[in-house]
N, C-alpha and C positions, 0 to 999 in steps of 0.2 A: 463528622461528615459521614455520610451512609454509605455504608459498603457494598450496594447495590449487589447483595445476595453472595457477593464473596465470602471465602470463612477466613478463620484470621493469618492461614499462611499464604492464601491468596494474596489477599491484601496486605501482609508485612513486605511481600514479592514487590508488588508494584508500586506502594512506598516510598522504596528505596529506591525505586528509577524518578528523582526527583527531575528529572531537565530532559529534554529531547533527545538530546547526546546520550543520555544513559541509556533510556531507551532502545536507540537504535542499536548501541553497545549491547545489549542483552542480544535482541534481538539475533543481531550477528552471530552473537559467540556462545551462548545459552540456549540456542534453538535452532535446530538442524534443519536442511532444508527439506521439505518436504517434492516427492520428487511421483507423487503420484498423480495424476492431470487431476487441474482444479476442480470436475465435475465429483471428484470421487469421494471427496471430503471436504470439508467445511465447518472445520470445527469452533468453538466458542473457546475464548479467552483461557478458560478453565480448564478446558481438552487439551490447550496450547502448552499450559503452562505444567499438566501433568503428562503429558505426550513427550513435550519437548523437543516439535517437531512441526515445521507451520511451511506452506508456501504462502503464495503473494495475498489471498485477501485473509488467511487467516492471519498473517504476522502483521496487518494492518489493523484488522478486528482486535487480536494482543496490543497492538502500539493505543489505538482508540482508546481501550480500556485502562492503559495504565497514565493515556493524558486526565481521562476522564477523574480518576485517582484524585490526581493533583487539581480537580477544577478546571480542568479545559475541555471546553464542550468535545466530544468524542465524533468528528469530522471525519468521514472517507470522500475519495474522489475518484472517479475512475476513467482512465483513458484506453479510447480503443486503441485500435489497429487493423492493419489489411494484412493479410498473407502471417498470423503471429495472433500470440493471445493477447488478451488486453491487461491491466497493468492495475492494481488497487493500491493507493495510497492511504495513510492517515495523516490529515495537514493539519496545522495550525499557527495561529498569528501570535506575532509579538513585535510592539514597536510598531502597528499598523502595517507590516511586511507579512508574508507567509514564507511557510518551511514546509517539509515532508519529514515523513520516515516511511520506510518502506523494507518489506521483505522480498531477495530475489537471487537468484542466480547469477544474474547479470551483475559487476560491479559496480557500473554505472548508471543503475535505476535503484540506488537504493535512498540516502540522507540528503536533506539539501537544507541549507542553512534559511534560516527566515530573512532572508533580503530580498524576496521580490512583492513587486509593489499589487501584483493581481494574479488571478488564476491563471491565463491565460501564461504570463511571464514563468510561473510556476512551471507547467506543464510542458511548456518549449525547453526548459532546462533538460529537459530528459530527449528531446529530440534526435539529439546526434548520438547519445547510447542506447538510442530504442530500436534494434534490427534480429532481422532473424537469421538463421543458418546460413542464409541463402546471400548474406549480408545485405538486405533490403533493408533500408530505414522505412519505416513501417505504422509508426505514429500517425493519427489520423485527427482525433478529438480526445475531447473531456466532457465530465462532467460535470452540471452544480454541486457543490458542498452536500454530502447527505448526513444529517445529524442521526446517529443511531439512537437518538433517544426514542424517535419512532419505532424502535422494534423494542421497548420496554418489556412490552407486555408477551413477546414470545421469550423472555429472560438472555437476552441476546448474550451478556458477557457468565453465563453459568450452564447453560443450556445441555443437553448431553446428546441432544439431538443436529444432525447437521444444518446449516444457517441459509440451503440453498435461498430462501425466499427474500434474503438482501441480496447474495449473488442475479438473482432475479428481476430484483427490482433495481441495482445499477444500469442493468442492459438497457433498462425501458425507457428509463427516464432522460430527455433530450441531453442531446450531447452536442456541442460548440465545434464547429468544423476549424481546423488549424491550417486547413490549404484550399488555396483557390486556386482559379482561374488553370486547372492542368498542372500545377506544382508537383503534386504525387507522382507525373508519369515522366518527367524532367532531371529525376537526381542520380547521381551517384550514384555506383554501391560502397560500400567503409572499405576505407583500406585495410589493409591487412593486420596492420601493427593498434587501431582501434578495435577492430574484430578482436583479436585475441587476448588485447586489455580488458575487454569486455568479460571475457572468457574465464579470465582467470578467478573471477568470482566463483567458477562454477565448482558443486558440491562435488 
């Protein structure tokens, strides 16, 4: 299988994350959070993996790359928000169902097990843990599947240079609205004892 420009302790790394779960097991406990705002870095799998250190779309670009490893196309998705930043995933199917992994702050936006039956179902799983400070639930949309094999050719998973131009191109490309008809302006704020289970992820 080609190493897609990894060297060999790269690829011995990601190897060993044979199943999702390991994954996101790295991810967690292998790799610190990164706590500088998204615009400031963007690094490639390779930065991640010698850094040690990723927020939300670089520990999905790491997650991508170590499906990618094992044969699973290397899929992100991205959901926005209002009032809050938006949220990168790396998903993938098994069983005809989808899953996530994800890197975050938040404890409740990170792994989701492959049982739902579409994106949509996906993306609602994170609804009631997606708020901000302010305790707003905040969740707005998603994205289609983006296959990173379209950034091949900028060396996406080795690269030394930062990856804004997929942070770039998530934002552009249509996004699935998850409320209608005035929902947004209708809810709650999280109670308290959700708020601070949320919380307790934090770095």
């Amino acid at each position: 299988m080609s190493s897609f420009g990894l060297d060999a302790r790269e690829t011995r790394i990601l190897k060993a994350l044979k199943t999702p779960e390991k994954i996101q097991h790295f991810i967690d406990n292998e790799v610190a959070y990164n706590k500088e705002p998204d615009g400031d870095t963007i690094r490639s799998p390779r930065r991640v993996l010698r850094d040690r250190v990723a927020h939300c779309i670089e520990g999905a670009l790491l997650a991508a790359a170590a499906l990618r490893v094992h044969g699973v196309p290397p899929l992100l998705l991205d959901m926005e928000a209002v009032h809050d930043d938006d949220h990168v995933l790396a998903i993938f199917k098994q069983r005809g169902h989808w899953g996530a992994i994800a890197k975050s702050n938040f404890s409740g936006l990170r792994f989701r097990e492959p049982v739902y039956r579409n994106l949509r179902e996906l993306a609602m799983s994170y609804f009631e843990h997606y708020y901000n400070l302010a305790r707003e639930r905040t969740l707005r949309s998603y994205s289609r599947p983006v296959n990173l094999k379209r950034f091949d050719s900028i060396g996406w998973m080795t690269t030394e240079e930062d990856l804004w131009v997929i942070a770039e191109y998530l934002t552009e490309i249509p996004h699935t609205i998850l409320l209608r008809n005035g929902a947004g302006r209708r809810m709650t704020r999280v109670d308290k004892r959700l708020f601070e289970a949320g919380l307790s992820g934090s770095a």
